[in-house]
C-alpha positions as CSV (number, residue, x, y, z in Angstrom):
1,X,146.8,-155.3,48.0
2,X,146.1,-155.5,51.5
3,X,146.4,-151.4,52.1
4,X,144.0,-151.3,49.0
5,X,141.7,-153.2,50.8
6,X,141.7,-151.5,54.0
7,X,141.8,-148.2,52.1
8,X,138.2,-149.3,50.2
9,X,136.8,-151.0,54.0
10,X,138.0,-147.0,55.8
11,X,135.9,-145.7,52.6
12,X,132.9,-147.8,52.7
13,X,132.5,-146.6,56.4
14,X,131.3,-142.9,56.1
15,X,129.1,-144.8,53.7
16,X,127.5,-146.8,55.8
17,X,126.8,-144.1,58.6
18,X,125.1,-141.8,55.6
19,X,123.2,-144.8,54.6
20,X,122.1,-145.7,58.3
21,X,120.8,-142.0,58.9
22,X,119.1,-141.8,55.2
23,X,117.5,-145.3,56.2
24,X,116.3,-143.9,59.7
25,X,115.2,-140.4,58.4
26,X,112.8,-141.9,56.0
27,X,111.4,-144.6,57.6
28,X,110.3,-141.4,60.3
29,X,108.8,-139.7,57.2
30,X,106.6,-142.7,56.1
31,X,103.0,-142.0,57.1
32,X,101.7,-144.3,59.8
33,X,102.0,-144.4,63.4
34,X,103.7,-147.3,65.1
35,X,101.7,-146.4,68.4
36,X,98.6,-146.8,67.0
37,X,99.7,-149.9,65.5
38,X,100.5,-151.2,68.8
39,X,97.1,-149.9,70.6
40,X,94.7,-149.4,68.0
41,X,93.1,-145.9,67.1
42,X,91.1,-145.9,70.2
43,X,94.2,-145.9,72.7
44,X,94.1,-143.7,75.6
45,X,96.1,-140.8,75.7
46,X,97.9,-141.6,78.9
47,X,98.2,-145.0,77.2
48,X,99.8,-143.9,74.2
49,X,102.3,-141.8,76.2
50,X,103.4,-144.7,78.3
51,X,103.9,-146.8,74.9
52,X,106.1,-143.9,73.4
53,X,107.9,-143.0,76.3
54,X,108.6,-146.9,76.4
55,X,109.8,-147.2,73.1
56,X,111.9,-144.1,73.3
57,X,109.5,-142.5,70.7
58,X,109.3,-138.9,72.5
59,X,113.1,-138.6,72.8
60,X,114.8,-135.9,70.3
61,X,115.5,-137.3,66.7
62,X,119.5,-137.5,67.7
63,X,118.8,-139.8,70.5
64,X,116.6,-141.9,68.8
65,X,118.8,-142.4,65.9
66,X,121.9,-143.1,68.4
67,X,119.6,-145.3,70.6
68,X,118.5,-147.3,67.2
69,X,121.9,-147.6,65.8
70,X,123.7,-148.5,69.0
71,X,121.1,-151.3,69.2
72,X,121.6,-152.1,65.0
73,X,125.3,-152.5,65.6
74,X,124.9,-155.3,67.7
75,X,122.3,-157.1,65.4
76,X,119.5,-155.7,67.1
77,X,116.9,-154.8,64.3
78,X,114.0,-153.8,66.7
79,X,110.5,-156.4,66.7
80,X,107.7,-156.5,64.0
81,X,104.7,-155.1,65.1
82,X,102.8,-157.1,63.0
83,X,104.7,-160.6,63.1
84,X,105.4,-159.7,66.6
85,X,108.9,-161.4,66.2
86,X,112.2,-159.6,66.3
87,X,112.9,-157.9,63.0
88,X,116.4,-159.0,62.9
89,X,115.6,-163.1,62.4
90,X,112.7,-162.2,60.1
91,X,114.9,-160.1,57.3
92,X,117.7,-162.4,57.7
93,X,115.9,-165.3,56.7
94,X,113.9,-163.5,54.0
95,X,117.5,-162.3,52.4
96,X,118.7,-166.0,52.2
97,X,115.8,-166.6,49.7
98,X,116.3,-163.6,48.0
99,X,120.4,-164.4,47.9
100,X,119.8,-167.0,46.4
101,X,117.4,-165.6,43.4
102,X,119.8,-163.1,43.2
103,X,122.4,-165.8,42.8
104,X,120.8,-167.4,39.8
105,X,119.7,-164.5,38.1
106,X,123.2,-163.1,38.5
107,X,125.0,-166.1,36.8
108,X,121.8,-166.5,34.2
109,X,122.9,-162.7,33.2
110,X,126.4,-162.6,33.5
111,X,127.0,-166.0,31.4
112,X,124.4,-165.2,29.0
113,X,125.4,-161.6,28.8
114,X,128.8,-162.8,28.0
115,X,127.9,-165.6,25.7
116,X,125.8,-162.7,23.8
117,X,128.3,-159.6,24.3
118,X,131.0,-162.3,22.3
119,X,128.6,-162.4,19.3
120,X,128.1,-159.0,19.2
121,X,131.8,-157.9,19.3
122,X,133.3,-160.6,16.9
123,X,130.3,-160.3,14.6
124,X,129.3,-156.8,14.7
125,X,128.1,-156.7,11.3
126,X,126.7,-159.7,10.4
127,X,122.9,-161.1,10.7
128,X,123.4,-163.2,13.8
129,X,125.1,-160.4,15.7
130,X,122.1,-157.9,14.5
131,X,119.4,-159.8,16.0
132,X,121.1,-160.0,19.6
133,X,122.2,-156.7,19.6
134,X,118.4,-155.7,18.9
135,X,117.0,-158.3,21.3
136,X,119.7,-157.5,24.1
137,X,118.2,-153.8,23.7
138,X,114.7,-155.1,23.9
139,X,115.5,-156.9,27.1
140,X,116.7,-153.6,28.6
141,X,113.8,-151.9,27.0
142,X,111.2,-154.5,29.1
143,X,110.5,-153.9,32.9
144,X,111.3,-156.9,34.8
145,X,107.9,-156.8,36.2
146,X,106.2,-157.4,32.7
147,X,108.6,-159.9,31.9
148,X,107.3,-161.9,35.3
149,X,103.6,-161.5,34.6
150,X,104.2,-163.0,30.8
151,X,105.9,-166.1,32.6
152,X,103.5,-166.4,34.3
153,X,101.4,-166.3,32.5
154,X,103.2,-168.9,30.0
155,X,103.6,-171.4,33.6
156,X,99.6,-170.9,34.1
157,X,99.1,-172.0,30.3
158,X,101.5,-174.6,30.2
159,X,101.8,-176.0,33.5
160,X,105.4,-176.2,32.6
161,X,106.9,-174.6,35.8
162,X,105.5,-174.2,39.0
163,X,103.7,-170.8,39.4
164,X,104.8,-169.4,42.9
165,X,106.8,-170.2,46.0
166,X,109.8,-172.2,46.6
167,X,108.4,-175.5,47.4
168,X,105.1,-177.3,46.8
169,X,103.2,-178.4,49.2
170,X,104.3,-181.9,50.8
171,X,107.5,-181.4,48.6
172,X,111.2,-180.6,49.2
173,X,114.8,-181.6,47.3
174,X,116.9,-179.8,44.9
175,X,115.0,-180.5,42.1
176,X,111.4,-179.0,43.1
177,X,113.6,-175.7,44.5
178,X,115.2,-175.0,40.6
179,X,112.1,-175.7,39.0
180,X,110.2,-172.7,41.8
181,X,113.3,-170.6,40.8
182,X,114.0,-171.1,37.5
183,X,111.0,-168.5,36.2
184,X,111.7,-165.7,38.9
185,X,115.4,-166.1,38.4
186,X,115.0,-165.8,34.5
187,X,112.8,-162.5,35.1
188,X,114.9,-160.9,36.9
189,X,117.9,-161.9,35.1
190,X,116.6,-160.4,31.2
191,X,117.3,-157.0,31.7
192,X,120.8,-156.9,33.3
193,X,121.6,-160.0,30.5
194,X,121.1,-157.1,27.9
195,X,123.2,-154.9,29.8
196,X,125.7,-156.9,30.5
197,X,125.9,-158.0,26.6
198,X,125.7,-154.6,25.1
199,X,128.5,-153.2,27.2
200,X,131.0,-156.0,27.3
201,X,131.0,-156.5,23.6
202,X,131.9,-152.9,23.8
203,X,134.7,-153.6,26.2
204,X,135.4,-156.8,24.2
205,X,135.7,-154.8,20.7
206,X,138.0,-152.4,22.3
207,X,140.6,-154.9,23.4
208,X,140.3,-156.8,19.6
209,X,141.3,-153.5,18.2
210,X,144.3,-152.8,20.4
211,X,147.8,-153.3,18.9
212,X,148.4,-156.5,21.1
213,X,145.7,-158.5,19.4
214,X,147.4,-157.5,15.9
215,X,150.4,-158.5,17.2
216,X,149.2,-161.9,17.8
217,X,147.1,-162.2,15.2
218,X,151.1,-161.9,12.7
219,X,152.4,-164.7,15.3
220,X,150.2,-166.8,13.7
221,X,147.9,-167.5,17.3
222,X,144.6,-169.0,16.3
223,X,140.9,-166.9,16.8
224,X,140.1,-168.9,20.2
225,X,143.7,-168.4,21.9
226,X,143.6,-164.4,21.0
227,X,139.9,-164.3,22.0
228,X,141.3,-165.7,25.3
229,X,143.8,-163.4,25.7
230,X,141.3,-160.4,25.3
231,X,138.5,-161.4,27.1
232,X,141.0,-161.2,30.3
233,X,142.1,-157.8,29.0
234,X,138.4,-157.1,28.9
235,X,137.4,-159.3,32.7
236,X,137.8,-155.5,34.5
237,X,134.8,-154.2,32.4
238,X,133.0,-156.9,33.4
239,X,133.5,-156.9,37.0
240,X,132.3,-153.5,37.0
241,X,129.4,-154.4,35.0
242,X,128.3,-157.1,37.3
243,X,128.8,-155.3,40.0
244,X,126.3,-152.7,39.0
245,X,123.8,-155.3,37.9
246,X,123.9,-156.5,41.6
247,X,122.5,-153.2,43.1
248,X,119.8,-153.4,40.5
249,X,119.0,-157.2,40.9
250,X,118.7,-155.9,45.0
251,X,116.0,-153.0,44.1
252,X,114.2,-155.0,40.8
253,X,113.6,-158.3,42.7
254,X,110.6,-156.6,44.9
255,X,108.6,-157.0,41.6
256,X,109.5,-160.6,40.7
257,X,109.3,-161.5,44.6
258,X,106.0,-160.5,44.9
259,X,104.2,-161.8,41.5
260,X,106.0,-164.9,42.0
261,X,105.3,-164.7,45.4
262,X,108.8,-166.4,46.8
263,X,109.7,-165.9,50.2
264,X,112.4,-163.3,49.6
265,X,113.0,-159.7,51.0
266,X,111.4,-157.7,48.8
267,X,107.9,-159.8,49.6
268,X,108.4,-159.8,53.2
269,X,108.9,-155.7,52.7
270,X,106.2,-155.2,50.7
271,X,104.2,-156.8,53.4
272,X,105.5,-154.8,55.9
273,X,104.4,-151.7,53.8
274,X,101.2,-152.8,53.8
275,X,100.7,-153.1,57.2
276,X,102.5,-150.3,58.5
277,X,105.3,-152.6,60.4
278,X,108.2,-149.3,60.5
279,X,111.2,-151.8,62.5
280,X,110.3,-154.3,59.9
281,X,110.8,-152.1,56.7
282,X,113.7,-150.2,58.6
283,X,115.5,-153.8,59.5
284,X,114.7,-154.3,55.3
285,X,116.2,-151.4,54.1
286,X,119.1,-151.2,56.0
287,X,120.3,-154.9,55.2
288,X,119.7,-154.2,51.8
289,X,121.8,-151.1,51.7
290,X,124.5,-152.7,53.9
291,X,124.9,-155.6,51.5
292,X,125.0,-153.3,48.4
293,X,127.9,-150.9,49.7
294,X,129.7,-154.5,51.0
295,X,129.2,-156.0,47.2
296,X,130.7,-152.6,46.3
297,X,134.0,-153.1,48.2
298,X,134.1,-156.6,47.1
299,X,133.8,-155.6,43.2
300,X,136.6,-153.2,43.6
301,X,139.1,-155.6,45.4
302,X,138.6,-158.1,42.4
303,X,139.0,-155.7,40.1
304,X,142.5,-154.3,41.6
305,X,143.5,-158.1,41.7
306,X,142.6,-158.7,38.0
307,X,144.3,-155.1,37.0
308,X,147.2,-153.6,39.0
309,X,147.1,-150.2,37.6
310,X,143.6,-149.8,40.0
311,X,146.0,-150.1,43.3
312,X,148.3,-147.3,42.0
């Protein structure tokens, strides 16, 4: 196990330095001038040359990248232009907000779509297992970002659920966070439920078909002990499943972050967009894309320690 491990980390490395050169390239491509940003339009032209000299900024491509990831390595992110704090402390704390959404949406969609993809398998046929398979393909069907502005709307109507942030105003505890999170944590949750669901009561119906189960089944082992038994037959499927639903949870949360307006990542991007703030969407993008190769490497270790045969 551990060589498997270290075998996945040596992997995940070139990774990483493709990702951090993808992540700098584009950020230079981005219209907008960080200069100007800094000076305003009217900046002189001997003004502007000190300011890019300064920052490195009329230095060959190579160096730049080098200088940025040198600096990036050692948790240096750069400093928002427009916050006019480092980059590195701003992201960081956005990304605990948005871990946690991503938490609960992850554990609303992986037990739901595992409650649902159950159904589906060990009722294929019947009524009950009809209407989730349609509605679990209707959840896939709907962008996450329509789902949001319909709960919204419905917390608007009803004044049911709080409508925006994490915390109102004069107001903390546990209880006032879950009721912020519970609407952008169910939005971004529905369509990877209905992924989830549709593809492990695949997995599931595979397993119930093997010879094993049939095997059981003339041992005389009751329904719940056999659907034991293959559900762990089935957990590798779902680790990949869940896996993948994390790298869309990461790039589908900018929607729900920003109608919902919670302090998260994908808001505090989208804001740097907006105003042009280049460290502060590189700093973003490249946590983002760190974390999702890291959640990569972590899926595949579980799923060598829940099936042997992946070592080999």
């Amino acid at each position: 196990m551990p060589a498997f491990v270290a075998k996945r980390v040596l992997l995940a490395l070139p990774i990483l330095f493709g990702v951090s050169v993808v992540v700098f390239l584009t950020i230079k491509l981005i219209p907008g001038d960080p200069v100007s940003a800094l000076l305003g339009p009217s900046a002189t032209p001997s003004a502007r040359a000190a300011l890019e000299s300064r920052l490195g900024l009329d230095d060959p491509l190579p160096v730049q990248y080098l200088h940025w990831a040198t600096h990036a390595i050692q948790g240096d992110l750069g400093s928002s232009i427009s916050l006019q704090q480092p980059a590195g402390s701003l992201v960081m704390t956005a990304f605990g907000n948005t871990l946690l959404l991503l938490a609960a949406a992850l554990v609303i969609a992986t037990v739901g779509g595992v409650v649902l993809g159950v159904v589906m398998a060990l009722r294929p046929r019947g009524v009950v297992g009809r209407v989730i398979s349609a509605t679990s393909l209707g959840a896939i069907s709907i962008p996450q970002y329509t789902v949001a502005l319909l709960l919204l709307l419905l917390a608007v109507q009803t004044g049911a659920f709080p409508v925006g942030g994490m915390h109102d105003t004069g107001q903390g505890g546990t209880g006032d966070l879950l009721a912020h999170l519970a609407l952008p944590a169910i939005a971004a949750a529905l369509t990877p439920m209905g992924i989830v669901a549709r593809m492990f009561s695949v997995a599931l119906a595979e397993v119930l078909q093997q010879e094993f189960v049939a095997n059981m089944r003339a041992r005389g082992l009751g329904s719940r002990a056999i659907l034991r038994h293959a559900m762990h037959n089935a957990l590798p499927s779902l680790l990949t499943i869940t896996g993948l639903q994390v790298g869309y949870l990461l790039g589908g949360v900018l929607f729900v972050e920003t109608i919902f307006t919670w302090p998260g990542l994908g808001q505090l991007v989208y804001g740097a967009i907006s105003s042009r703030d280049m460290a502060l969407i590189q700093a973003g993008v490249l946590v983002s894309a760190v974390v999702l190769v890291l959640v990569n490497v972590l899926v595949d270790t579980a799923h060598a320690a829940v099936d042997p045969r992946v070592r080999g």
